[in-house]
PDB file of N, CA, C and O in Angstrom:
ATOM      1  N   UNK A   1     -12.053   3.718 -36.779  1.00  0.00           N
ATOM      2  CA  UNK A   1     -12.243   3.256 -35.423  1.00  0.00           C
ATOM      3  C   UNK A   1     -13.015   1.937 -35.469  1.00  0.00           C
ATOM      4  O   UNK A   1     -14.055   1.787 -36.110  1.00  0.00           O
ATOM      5  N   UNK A   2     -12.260   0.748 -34.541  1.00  0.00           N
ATOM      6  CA  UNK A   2     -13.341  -0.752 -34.981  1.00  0.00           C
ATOM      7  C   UNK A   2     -13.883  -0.583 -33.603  1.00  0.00           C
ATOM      8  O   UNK A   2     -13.309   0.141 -32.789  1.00  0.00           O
ATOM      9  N   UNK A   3     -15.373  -1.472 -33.221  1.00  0.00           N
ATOM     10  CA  UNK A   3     -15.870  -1.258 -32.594  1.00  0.00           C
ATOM     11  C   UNK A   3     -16.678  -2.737 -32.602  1.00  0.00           C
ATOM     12  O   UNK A   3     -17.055  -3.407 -33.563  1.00  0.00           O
ATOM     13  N   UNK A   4     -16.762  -2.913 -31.573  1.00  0.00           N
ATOM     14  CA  UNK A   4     -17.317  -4.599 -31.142  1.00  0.00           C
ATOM     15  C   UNK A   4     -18.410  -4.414 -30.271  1.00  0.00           C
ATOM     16  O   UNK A   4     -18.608  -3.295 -29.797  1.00  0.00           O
ATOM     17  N   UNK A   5     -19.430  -5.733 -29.892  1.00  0.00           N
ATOM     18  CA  UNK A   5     -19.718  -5.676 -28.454  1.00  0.00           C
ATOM     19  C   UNK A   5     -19.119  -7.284 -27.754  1.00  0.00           C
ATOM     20  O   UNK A   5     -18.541  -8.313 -28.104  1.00  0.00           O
ATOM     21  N   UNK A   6     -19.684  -6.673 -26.625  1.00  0.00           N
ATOM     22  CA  UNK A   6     -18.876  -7.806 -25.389  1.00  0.00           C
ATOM     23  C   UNK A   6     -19.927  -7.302 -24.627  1.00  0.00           C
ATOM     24  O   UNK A   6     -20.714  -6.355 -24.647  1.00  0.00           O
ATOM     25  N   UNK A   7     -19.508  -8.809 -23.575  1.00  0.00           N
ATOM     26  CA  UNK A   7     -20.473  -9.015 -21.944  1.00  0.00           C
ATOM     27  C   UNK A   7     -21.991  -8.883 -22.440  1.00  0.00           C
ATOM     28  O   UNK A   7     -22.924  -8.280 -21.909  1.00  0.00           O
ATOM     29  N   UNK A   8     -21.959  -9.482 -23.384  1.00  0.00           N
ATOM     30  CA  UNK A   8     -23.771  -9.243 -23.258  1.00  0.00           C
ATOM     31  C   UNK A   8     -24.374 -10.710 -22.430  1.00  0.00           C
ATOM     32  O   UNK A   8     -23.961 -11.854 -22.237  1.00  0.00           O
ATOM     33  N   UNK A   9     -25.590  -9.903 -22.095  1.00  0.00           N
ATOM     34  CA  UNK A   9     -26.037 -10.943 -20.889  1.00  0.00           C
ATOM     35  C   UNK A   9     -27.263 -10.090 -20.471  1.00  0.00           C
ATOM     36  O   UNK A   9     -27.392  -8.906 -20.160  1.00  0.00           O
ATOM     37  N   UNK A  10     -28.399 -11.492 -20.617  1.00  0.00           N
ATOM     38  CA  UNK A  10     -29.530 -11.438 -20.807  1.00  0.00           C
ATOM     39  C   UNK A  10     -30.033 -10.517 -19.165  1.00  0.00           C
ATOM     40  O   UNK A  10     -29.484 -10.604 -18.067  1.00  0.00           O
ATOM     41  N   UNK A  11     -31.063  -9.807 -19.508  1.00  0.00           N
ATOM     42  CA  UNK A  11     -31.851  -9.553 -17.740  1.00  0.00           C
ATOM     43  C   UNK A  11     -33.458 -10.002 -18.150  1.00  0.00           C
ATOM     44  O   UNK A  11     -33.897 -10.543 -19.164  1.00  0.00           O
ATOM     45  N   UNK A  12     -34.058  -9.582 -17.035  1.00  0.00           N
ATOM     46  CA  UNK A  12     -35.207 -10.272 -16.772  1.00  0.00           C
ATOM     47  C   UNK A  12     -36.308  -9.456 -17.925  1.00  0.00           C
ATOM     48  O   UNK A  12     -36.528  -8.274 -18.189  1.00  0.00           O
ATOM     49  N   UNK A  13     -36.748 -10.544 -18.339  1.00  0.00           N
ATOM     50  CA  UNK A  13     -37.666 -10.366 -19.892  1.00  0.00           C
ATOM     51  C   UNK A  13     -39.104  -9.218 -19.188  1.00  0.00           C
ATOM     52  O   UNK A  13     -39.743  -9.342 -18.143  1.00  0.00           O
ATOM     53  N   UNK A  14     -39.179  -8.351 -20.084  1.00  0.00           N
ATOM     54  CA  UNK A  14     -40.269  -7.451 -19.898  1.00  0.00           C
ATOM     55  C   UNK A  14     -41.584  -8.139 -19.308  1.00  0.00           C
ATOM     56  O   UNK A  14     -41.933  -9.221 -19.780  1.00  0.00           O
ATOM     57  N   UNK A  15     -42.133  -7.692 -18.548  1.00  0.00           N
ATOM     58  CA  UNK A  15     -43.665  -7.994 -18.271  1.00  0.00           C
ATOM     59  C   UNK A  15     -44.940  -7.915 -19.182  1.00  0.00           C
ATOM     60  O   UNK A  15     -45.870  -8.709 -19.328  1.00  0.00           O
ATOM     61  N   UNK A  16     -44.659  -6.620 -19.780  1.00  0.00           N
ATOM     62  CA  UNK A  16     -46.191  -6.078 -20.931  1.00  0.00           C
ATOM     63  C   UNK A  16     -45.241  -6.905 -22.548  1.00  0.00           C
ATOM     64  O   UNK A  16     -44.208  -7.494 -22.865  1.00  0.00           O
ATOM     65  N   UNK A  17     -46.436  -6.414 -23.057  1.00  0.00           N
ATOM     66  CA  UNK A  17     -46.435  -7.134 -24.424  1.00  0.00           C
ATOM     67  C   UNK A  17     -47.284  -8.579 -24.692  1.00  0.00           C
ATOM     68  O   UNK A  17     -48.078  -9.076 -23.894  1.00  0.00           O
ATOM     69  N   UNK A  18     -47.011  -8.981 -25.670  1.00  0.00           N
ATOM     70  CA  UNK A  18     -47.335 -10.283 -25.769  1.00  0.00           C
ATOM     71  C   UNK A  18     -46.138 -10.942 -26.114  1.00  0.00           C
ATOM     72  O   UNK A  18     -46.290 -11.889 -26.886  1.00  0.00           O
ATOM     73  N   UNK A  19     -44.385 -10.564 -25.557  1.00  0.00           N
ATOM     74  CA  UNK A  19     -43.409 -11.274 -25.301  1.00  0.00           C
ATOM     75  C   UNK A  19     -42.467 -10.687 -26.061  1.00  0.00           C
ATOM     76  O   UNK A  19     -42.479 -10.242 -27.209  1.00  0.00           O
ATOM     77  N   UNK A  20     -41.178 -10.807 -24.736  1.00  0.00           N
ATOM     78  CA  UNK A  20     -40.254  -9.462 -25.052  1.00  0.00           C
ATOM     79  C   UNK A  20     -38.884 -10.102 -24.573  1.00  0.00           C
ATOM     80  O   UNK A  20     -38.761 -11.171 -23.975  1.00  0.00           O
ATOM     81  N   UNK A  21     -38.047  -9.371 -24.896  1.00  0.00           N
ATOM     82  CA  UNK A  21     -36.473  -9.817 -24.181  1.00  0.00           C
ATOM     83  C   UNK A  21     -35.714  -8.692 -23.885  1.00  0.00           C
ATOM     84  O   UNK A  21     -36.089  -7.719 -24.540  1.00  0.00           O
ATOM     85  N   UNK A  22     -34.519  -8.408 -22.927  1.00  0.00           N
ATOM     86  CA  UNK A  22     -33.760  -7.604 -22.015  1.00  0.00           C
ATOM     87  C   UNK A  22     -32.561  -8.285 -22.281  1.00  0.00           C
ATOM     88  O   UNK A  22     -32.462  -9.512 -22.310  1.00  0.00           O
ATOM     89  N   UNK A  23     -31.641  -7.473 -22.476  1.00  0.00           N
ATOM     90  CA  UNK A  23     -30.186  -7.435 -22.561  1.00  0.00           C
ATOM     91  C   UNK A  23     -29.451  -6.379 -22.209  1.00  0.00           C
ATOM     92  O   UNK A  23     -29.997  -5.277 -22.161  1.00  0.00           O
ATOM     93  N   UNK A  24     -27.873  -6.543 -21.853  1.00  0.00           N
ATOM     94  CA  UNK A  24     -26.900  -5.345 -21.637  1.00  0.00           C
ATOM     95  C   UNK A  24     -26.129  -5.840 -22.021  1.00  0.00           C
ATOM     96  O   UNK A  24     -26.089  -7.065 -22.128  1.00  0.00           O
ATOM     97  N   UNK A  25     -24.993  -4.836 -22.463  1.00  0.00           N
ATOM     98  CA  UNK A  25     -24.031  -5.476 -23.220  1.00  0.00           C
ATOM     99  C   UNK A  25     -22.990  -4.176 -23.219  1.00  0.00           C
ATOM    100  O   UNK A  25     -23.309  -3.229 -22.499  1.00  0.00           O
ATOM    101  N   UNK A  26     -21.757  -4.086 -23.993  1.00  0.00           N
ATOM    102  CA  UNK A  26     -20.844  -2.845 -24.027  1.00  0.00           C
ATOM    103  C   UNK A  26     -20.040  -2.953 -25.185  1.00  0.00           C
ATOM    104  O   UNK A  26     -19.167  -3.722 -25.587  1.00  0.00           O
ATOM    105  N   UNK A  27     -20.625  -1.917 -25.602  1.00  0.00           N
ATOM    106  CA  UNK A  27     -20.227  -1.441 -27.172  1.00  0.00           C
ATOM    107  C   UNK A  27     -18.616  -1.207 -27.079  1.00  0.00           C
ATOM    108  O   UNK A  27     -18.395  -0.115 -26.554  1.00  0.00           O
ATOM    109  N   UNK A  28     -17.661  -1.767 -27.361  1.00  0.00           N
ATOM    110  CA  UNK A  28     -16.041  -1.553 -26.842  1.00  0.00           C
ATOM    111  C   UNK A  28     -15.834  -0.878 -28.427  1.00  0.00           C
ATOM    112  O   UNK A  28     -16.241  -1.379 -29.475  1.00  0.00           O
ATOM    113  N   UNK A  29     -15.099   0.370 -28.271  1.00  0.00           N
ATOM    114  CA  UNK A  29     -14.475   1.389 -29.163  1.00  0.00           C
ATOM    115  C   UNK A  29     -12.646   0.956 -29.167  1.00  0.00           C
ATOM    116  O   UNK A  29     -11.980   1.153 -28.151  1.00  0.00           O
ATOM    117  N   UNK A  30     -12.166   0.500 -30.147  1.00  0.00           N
ATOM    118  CA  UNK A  30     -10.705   0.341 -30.777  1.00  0.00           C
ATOM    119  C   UNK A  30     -10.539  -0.549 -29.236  1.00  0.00           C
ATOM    120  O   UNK A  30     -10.034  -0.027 -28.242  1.00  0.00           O
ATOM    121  N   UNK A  31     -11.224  -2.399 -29.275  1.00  0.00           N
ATOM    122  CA  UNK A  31     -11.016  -3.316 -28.617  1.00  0.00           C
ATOM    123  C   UNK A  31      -9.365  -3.152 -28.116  1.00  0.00           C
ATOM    124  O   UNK A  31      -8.418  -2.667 -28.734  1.00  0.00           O
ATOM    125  N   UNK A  32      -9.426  -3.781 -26.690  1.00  0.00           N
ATOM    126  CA  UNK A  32      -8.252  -3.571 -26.419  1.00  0.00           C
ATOM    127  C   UNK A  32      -8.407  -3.547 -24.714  1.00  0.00           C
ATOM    128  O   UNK A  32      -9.507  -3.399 -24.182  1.00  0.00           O
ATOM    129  N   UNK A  33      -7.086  -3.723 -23.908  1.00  0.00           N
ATOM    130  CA  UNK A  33      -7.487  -3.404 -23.059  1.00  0.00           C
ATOM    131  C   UNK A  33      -7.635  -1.870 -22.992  1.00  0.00           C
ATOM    132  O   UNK A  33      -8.554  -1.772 -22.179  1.00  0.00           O
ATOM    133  N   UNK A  34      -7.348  -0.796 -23.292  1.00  0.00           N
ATOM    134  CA  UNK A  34      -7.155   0.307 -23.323  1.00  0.00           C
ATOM    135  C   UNK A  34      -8.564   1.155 -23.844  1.00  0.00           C
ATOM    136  O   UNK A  34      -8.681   2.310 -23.435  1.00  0.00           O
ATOM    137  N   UNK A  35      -9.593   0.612 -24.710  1.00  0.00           N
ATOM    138  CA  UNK A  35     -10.592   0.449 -25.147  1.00  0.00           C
ATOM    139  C   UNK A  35     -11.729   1.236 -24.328  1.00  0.00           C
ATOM    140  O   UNK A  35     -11.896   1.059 -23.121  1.00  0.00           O
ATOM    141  N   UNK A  36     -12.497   2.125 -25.106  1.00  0.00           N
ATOM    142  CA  UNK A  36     -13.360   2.916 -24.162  1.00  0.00           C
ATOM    143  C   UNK A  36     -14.776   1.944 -24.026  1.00  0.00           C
ATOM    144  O   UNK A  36     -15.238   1.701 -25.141  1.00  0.00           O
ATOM    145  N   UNK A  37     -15.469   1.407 -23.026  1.00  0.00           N
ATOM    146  CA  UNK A  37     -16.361   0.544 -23.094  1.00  0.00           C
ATOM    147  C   UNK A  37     -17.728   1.102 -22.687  1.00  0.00           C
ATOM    148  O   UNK A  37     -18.096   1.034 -21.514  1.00  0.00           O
ATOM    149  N   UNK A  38     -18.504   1.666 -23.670  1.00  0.00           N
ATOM    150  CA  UNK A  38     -19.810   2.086 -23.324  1.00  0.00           C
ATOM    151  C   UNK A  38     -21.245   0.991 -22.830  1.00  0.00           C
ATOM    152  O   UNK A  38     -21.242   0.010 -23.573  1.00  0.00           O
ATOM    153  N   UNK A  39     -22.165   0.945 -22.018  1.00  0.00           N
ATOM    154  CA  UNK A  39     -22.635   0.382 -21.776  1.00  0.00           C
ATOM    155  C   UNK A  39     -24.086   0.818 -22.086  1.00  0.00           C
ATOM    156  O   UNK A  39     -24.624   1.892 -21.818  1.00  0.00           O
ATOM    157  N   UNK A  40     -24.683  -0.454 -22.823  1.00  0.00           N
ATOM    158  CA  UNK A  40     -25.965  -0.280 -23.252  1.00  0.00           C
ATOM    159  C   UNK A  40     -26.912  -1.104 -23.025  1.00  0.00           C
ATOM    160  O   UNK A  40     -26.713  -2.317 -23.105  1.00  0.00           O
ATOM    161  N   UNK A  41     -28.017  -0.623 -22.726  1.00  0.00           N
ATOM    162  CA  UNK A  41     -29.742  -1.458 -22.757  1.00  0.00           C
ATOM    163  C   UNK A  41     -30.344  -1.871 -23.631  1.00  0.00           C
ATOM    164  O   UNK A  41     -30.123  -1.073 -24.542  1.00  0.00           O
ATOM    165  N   UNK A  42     -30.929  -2.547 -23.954  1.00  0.00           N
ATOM    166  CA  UNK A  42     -32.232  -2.894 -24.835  1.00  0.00           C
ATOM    167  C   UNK A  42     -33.040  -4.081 -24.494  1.00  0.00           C
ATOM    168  O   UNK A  42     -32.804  -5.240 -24.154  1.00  0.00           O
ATOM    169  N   UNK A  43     -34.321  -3.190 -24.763  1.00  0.00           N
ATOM    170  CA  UNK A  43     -35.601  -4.171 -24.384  1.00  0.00           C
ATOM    171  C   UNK A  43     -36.354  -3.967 -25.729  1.00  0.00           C
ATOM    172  O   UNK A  43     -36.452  -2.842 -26.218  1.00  0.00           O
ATOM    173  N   UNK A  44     -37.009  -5.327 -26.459  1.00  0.00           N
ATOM    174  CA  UNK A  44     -37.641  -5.473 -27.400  1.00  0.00           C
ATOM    175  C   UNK A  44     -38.948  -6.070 -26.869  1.00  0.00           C
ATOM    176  O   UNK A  44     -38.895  -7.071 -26.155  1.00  0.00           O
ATOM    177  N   UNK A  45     -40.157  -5.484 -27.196  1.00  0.00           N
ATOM    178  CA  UNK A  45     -41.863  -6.315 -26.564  1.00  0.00           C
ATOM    179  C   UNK A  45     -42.495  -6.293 -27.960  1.00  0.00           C
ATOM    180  O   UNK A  45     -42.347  -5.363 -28.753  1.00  0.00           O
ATOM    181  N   UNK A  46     -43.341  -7.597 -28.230  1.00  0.00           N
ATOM    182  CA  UNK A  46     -44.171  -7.823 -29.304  1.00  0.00           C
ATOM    183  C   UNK A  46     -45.494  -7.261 -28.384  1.00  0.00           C
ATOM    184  O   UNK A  46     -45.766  -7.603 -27.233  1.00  0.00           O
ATOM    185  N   UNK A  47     -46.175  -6.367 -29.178  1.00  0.00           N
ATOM    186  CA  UNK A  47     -47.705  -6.148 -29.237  1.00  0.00           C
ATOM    187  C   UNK A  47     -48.065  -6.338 -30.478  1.00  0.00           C
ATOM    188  O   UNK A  47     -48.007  -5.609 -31.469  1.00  0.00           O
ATOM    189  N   UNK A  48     -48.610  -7.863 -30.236  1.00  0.00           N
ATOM    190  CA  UNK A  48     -49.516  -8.408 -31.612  1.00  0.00           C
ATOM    191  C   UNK A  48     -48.271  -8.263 -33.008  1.00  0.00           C
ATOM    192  O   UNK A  48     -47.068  -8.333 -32.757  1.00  0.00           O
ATOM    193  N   UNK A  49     -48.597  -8.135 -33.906  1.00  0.00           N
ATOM    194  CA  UNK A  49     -47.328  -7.630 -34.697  1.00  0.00           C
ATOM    195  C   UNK A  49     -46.525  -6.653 -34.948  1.00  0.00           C
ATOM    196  O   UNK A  49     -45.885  -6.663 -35.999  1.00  0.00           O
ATOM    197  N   UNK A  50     -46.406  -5.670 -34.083  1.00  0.00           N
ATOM    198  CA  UNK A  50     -45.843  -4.335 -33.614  1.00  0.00           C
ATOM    199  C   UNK A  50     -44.357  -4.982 -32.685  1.00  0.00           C
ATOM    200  O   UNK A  50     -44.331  -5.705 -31.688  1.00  0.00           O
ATOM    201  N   UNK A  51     -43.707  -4.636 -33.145  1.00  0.00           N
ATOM    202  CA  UNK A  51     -42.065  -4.498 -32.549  1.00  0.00           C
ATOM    203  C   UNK A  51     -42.036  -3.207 -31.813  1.00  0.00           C
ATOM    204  O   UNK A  51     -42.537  -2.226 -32.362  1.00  0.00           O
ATOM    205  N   UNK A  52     -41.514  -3.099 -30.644  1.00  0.00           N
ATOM    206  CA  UNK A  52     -41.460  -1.804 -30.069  1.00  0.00           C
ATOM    207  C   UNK A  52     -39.727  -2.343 -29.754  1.00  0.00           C
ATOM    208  O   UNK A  52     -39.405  -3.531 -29.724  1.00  0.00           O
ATOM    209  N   UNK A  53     -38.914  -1.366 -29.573  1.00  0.00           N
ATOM    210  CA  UNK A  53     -37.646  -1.180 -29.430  1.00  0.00           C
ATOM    211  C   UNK A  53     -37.285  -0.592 -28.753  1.00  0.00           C
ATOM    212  O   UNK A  53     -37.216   0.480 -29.354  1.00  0.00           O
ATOM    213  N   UNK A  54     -36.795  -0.369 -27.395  1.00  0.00           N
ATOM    214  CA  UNK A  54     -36.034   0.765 -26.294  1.00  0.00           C
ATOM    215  C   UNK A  54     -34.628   0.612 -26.294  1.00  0.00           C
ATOM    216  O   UNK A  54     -34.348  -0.465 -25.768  1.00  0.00           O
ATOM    217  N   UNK A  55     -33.570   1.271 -26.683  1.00  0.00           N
ATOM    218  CA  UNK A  55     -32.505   1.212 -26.469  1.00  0.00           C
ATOM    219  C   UNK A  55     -31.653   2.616 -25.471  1.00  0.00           C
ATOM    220  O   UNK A  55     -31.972   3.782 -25.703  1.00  0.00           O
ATOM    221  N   UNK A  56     -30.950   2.392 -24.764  1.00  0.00           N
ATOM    222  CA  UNK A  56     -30.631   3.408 -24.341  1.00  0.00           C
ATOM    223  C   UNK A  56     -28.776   2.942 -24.114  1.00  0.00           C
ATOM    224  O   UNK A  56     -28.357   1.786 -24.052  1.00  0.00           O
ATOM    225  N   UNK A  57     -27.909   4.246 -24.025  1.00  0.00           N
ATOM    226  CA  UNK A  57     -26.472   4.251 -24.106  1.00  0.00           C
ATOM    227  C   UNK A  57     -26.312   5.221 -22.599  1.00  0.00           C
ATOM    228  O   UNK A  57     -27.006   6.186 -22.279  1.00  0.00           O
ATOM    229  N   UNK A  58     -25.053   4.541 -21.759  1.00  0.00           N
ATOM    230  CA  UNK A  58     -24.546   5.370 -20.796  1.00  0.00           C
ATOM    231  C   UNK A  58     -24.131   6.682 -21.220  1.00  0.00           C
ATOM    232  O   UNK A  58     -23.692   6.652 -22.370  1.00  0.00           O
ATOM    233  N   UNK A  59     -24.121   7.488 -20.847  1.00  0.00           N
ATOM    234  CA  UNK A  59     -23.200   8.611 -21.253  1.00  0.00           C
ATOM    235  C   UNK A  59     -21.961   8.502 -20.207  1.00  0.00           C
ATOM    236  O   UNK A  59     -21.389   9.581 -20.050  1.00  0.00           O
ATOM    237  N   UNK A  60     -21.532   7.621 -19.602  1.00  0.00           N
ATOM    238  CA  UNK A  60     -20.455   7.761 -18.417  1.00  0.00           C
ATOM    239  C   UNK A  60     -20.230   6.095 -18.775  1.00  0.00           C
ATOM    240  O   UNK A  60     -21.068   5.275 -18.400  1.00  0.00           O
ATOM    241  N   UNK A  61     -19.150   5.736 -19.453  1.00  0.00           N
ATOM    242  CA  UNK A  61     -18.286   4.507 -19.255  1.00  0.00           C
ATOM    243  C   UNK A  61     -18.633   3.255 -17.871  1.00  0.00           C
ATOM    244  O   UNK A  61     -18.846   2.047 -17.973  1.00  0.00           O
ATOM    245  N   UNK A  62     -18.571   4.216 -16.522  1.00  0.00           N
ATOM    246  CA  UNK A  62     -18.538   3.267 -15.409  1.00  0.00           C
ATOM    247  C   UNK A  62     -19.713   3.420 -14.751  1.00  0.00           C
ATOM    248  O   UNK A  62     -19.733   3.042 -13.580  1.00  0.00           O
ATOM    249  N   UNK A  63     -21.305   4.172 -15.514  1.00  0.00           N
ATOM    250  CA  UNK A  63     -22.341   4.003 -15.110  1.00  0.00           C
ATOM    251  C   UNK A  63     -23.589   3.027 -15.981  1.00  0.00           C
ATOM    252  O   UNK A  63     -23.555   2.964 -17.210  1.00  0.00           O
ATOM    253  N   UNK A  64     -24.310   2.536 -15.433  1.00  0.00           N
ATOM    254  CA  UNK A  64     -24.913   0.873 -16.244  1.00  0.00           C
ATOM    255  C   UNK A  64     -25.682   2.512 -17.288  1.00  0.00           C
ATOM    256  O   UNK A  64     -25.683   3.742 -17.234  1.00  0.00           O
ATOM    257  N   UNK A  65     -26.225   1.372 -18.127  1.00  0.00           N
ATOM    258  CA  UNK A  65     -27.842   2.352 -19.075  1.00  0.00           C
ATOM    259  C   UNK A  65     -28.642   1.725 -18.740  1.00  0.00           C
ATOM    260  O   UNK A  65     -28.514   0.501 -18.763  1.00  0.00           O
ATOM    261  N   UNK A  66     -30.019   2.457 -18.207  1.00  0.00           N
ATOM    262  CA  UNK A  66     -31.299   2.124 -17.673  1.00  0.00           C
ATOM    263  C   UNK A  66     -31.938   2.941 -18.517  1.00  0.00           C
ATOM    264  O   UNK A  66     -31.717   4.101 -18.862  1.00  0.00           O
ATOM    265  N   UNK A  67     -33.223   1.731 -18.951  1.00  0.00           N
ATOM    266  CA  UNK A  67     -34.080   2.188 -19.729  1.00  0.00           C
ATOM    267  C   UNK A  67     -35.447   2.777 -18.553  1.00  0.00           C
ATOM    268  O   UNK A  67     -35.902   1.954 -17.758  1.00  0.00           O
ATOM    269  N   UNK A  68     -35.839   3.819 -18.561  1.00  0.00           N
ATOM    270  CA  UNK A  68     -37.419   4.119 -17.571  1.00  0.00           C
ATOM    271  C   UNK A  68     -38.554   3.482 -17.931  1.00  0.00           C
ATOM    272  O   UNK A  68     -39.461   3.743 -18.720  1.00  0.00           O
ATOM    273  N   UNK A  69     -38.276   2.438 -17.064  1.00  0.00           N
ATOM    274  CA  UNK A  69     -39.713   1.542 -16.699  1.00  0.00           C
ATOM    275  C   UNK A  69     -41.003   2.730 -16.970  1.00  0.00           C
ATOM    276  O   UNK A  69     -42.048   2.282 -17.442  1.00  0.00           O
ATOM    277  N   UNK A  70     -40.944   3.836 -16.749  1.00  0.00           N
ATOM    278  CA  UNK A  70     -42.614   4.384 -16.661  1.00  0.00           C
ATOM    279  C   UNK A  70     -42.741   4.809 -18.041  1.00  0.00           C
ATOM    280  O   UNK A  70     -43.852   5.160 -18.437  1.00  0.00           O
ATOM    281  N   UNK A  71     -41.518   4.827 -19.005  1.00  0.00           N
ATOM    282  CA  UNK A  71     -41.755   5.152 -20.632  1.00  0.00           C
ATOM    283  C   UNK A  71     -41.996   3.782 -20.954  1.00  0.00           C
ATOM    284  O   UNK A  71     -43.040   3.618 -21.584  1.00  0.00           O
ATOM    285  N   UNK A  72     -41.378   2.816 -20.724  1.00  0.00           N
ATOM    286  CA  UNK A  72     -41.762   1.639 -21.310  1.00  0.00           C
ATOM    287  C   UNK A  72     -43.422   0.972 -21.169  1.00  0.00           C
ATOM    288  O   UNK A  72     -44.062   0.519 -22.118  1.00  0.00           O
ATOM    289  N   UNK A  73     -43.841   1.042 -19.906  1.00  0.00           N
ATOM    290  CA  UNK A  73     -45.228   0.865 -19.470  1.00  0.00           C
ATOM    291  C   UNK A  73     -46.225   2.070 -20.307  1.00  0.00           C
ATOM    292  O   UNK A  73     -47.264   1.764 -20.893  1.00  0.00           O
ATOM    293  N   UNK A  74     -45.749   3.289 -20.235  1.00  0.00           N
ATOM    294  CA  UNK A  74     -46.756   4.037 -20.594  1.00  0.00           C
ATOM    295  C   UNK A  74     -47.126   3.656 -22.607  1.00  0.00           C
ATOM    296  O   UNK A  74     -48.194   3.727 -23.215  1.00  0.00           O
ATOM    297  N   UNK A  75     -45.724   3.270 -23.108  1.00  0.00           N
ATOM    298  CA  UNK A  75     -45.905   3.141 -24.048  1.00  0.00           C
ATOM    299  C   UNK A  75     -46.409   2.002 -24.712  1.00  0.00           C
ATOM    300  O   UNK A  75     -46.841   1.912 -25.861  1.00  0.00           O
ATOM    301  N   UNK A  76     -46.279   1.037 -23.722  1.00  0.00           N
ATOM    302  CA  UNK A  76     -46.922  -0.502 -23.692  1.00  0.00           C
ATOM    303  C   UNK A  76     -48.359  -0.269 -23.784  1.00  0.00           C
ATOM    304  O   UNK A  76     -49.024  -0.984 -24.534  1.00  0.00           O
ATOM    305  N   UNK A  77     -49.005   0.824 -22.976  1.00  0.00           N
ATOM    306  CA  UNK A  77     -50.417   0.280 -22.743  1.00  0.00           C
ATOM    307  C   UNK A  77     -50.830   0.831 -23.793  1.00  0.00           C
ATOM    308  O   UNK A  77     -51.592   0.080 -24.403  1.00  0.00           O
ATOM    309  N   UNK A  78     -50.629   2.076 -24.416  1.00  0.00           N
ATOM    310  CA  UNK A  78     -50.598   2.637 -26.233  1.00  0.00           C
ATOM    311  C   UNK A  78     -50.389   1.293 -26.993  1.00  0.00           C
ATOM    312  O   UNK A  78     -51.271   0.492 -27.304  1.00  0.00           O
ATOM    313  N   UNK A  79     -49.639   1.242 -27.127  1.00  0.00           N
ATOM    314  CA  UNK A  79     -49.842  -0.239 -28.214  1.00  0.00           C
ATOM    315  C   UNK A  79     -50.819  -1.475 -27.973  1.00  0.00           C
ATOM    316  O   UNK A  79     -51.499  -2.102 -28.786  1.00  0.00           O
ATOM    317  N   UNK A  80     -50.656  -1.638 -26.457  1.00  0.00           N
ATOM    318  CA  UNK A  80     -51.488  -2.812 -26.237  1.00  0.00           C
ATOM    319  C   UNK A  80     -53.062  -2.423 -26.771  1.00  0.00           C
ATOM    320  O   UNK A  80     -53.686  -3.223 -27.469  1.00  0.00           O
ATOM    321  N   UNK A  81     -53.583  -1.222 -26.402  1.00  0.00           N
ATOM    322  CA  UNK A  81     -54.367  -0.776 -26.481  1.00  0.00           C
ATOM    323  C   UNK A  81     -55.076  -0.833 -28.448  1.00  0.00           C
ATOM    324  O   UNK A  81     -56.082  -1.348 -28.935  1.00  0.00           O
ATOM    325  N   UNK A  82     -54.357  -0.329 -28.822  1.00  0.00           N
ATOM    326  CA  UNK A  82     -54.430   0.037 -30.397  1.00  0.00           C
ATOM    327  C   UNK A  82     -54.145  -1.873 -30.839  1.00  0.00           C
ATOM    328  O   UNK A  82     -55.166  -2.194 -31.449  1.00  0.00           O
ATOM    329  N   UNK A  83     -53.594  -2.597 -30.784  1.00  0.00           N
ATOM    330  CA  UNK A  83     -53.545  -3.792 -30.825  1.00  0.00           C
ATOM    331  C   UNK A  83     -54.655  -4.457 -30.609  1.00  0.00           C
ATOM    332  O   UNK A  83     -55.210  -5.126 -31.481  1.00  0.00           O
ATOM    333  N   UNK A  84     -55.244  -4.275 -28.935  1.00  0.00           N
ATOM    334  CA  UNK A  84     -56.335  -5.352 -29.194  1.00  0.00           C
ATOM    335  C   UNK A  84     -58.008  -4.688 -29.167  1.00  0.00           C
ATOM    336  O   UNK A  84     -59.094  -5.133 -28.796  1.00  0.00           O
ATOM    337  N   UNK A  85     -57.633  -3.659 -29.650  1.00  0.00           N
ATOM    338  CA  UNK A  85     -59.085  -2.627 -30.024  1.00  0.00           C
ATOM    339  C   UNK A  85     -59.614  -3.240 -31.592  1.00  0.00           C
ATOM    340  O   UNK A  85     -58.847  -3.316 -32.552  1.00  0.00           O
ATOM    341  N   UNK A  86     -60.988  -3.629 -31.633  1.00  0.00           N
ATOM    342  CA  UNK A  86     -61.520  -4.293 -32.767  1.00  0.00           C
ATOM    343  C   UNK A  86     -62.669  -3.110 -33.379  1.00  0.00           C
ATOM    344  O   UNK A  86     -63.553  -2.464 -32.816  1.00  0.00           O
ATOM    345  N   UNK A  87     -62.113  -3.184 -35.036  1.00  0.00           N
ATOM    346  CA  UNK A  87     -62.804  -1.735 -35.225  1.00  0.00           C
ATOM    347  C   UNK A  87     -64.403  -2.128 -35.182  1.00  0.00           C
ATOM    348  O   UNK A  87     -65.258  -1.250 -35.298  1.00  0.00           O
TER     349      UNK A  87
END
């Protein structure tokens, strides 16, 4: 099975971190028009030298993937936290 992406296109860059980026895009399964096109999220935030990674996949073809803002924040302030804590 070949498998591509397409339509990726940037959204609005995360708030927390010390600098992050937002994308969607759709993972297309045996390209084609006929082609099953899954749709996916990802948000990447730097805390200090810590990479944090959220990715999330539709489970429904013709519904977007949303990542939950209140996992992303809650997990932001954990890192931010452990980041700029001086022992």
């Amino acid at each position: 099975m070949k498998a591509t992406y397409e339509d990726v296109e940037a959204t609005n860059d995360p708030p927390q971190g010390d600098g992050g980026v937002a994308f969607r895009l759709k993972l297309t399964m045996e390209p084609g028009e006929d082609g099953l096109k899954v749709p996916i999220s990802v948000i990447a935030i730097r805390h200090g030298s810590t990479l944090a990674i959220y990715k999330t996949v539709s489970d429904s073809p013709g519904t977007s993937a949303s990542i939950p803002s209140d996992l992303v924040d809650a997990q932001s302030k954990v890192l931010d936290a452990a980041v700029h804590t001086t022992p």
